[in-house]
C-alpha positions in Angstrom: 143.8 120.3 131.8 140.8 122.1 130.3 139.8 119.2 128.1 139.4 117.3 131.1 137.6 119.9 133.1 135.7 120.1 129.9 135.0 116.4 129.6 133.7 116.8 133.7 131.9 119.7 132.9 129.9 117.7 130.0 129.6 114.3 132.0 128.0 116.6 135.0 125.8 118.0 132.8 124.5 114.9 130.9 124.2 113.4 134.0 122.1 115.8 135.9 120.2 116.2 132.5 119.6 112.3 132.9 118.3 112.8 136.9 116.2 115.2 136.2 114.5 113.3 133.1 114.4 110.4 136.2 112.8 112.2 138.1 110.3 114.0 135.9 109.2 110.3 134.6 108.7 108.9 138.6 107.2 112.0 139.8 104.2 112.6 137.3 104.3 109.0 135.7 105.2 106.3 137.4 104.8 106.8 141.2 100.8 108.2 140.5 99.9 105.1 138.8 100.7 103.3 141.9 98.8 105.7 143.7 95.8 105.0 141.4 93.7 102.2 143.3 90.2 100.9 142.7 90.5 97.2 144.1 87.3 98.1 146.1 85.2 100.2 143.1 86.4 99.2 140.1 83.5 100.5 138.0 85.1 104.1 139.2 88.7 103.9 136.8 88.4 106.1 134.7 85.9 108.2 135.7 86.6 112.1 136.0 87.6 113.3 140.0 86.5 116.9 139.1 82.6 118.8 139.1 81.9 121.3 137.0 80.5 124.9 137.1 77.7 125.9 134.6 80.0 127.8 132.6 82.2 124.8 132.5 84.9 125.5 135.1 86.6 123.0 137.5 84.4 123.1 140.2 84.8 120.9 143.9 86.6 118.5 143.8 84.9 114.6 144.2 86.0 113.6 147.9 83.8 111.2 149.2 81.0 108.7 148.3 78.6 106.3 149.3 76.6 103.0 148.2 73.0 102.9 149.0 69.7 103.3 147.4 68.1 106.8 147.1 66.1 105.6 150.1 69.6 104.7 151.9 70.9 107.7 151.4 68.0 110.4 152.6 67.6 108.1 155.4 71.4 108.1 156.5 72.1 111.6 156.0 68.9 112.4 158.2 70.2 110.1 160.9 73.8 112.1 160.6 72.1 115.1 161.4 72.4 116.8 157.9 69.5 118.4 156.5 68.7 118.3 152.4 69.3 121.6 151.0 66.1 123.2 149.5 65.8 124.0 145.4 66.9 127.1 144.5 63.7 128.9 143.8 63.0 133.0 144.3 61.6 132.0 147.5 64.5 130.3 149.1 66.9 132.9 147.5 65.0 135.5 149.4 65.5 133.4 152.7 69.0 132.6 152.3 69.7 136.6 151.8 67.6 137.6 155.1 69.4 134.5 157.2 73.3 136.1 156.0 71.7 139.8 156.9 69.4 139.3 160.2 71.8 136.3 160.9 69.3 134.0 161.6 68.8 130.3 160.7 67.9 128.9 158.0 69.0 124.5 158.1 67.7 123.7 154.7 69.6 126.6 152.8 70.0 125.6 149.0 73.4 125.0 147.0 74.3 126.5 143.8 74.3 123.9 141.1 77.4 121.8 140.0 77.5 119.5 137.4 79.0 115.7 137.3 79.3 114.2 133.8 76.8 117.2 132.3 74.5 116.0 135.1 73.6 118.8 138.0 73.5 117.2 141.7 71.1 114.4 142.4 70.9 114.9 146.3 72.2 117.9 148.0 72.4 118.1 152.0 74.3 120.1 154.5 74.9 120.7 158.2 74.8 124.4 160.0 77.7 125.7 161.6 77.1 129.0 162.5 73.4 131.1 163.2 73.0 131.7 159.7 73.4 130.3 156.4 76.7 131.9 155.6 78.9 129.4 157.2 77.6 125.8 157.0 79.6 122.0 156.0 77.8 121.1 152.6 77.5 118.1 150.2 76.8 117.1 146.7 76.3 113.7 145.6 75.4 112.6 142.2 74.4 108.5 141.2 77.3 107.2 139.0 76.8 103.4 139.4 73.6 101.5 139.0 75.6 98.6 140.6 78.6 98.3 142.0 80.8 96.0 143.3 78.5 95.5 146.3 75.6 95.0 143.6 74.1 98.4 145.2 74.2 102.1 143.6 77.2 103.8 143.9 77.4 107.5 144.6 80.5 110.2 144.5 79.9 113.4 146.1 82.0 116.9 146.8 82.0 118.1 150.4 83.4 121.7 151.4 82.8 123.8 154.6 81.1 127.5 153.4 83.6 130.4 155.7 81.4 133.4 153.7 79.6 134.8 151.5 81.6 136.9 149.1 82.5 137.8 145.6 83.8 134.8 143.2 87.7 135.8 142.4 87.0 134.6 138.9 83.7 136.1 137.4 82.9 139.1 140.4 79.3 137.3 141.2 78.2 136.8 144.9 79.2 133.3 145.9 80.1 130.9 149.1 83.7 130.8 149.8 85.1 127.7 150.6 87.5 126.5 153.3 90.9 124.9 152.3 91.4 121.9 153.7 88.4 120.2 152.3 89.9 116.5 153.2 89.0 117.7 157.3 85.3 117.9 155.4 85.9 114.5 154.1 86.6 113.1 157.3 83.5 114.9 159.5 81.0 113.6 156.9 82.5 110.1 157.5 82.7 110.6 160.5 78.9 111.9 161.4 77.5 109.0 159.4 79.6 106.7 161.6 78.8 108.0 164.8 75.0 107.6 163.2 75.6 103.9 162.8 74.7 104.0 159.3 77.9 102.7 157.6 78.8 98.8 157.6 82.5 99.9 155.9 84.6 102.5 155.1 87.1 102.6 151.8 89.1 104.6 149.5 90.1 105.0 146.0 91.8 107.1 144.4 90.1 111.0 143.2 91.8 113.9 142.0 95.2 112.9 143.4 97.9 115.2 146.3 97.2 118.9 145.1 98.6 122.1 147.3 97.0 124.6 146.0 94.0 123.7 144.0 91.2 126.4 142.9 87.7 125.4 142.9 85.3 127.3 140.2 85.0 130.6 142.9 88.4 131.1 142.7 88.7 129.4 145.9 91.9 127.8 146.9 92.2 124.0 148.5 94.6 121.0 149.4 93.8 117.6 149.3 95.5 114.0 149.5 93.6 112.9 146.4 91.3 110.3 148.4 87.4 109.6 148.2 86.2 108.0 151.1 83.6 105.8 150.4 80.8 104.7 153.0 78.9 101.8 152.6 75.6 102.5 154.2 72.9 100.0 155.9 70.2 99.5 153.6 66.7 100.3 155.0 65.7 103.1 157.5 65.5 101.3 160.4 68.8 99.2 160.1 71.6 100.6 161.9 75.9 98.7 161.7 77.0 97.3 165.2 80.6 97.8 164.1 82.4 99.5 160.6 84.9 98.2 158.8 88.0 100.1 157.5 89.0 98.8 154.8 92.8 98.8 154.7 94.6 100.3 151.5 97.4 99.3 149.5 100.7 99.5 151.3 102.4 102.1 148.5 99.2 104.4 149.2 99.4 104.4 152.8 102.9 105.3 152.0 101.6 108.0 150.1 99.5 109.0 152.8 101.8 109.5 155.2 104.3 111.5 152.9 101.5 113.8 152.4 100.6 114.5 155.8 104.6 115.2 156.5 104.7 117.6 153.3 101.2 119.2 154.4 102.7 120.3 157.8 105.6 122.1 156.3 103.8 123.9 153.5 100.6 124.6 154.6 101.6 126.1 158.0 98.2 126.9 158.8 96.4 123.6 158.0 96.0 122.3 162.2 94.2 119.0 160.3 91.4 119.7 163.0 89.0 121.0 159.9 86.5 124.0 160.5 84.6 124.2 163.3 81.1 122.2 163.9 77.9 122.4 165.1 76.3 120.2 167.6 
């Protein structure tokens, strides 16, 4: 009688040992390399999904992108209705300080500097959502691709909406916090430069991958699906899309999608999917 429960005992155990080992191989092997997809940007495997600060920390994460000449780019981000950020100079640093305390305006407000591949931001532009520069939707966007598939530059950028000015939970220095849910920033970007008529197409690949609780190089925390969108803009200034395409992904990351918006509502009770609010 207690060999057997013995022997029961022992094939339990060496069979949950063997789920587990199952499990472990689908979960962080085998089910993200179907998530991995590049089919539209294939000059993007491979390439990192993750800025840096200057002292070398994970910064924002890379969650959107755009093909387009400089040109393109300057012109489709004015018609959007976001402004390029000002270089940080002592001038502007003395502007942004009297627009958080008089709470005043100030549209062109510059970014701190993050780096791509050793390489600090190549455009910089953001869009005001408050009466001063403490709360505003920024971008970074850096040229990775001479040519890409569309025989055009290809550019990846970081988006994240600024709640505050505080002090970085990492290094104590006074820093823009970021909101969480920097997917919602994603989609009002792409969205903006829709509405603008400046994107022809719209598709994904794959970027950092699902993360729940993520920390940017502030200390900041932030969830994600793992998706870039990519916009394909017009080319020239004057050109404007009739319609845009979305491109349709891979069935198993659609599936992937959708499991992440289901997980998403039941651990991140506060994420409403509605993003930060804008201004007009």
């Amino acid at each position: 009688m207690l060999q057997a429960l013995r022997r029961d005992s022992e094939f339990l155990f060496a069979a949950l040992a063997v789920a587990l080992v199952l499990w472990g191989v689908s979960a962080y092997f085998l089910l993200p390399l179907t998530w991995r997809h590049y089919e539209h940007q294939k000059g993007l495997a491979g390439l990192t999904m993750m800025t840096r600060t200057g002292d070398n920390i994970p910064g924002d994460p890379i969650n959107v992108g755009a093909v387009g000449s400089k040109e393109d780019m300057l012109c489709a981000m004015a018609a959007a209705k976001w402004d390029p950020a000002d270089p940080i100079t002592l001038r502007s640093s003395i502007e942004i300080a009297g627009s958080v305390l008089l709470d005043r305006p100030y549209h062109d407000a510059p970014v701190s500097n993050l780096y791509y591949q050793g390489k600090r931001e190549d455009l910089a532009f953001e869009k005001p959502a408050g009466k001063s520069a403490d709360r505003r939707h920024h971008v970074r966007f850096w040229k990775v691709l001479d040519h890409g598939q569309e025989g055009r530059a290809v550019w990846l950028g970081a988006v994240t909406f600024d709640r505050g000015i505080g002090i970085s939970h990492d290094d104590a220095r006074i820093t823009h916090h970021i909101g969480p849910d920097i997917d919602a920033e994603r989609d009002l970007l792409t969205a903006d430069l829709t509405a603008a008529k400046v994107v022809t197409s719209i598709y994904e690949v794959t970027g950092v991958g699902p993360t729940l609780d993520g920390r940017n190089g502030g200390g900041d925390s932030y969830y994600t699906d793992g998706e870039v969108k990519i916009s394909v803009l017009v080319e020239g200034c004057a050109a404007r899309a009739a319609t845009t395409t979305v491109v349709a992904n891979p069935p198993l990351v659609d599936l992937k999608n959708l499991t992440w918006v289901a997980v998403a509502k039941i651990l991140l009770p506060d994420s409403s999917g509605q993003g930060e609010p804008t201004s007009q």
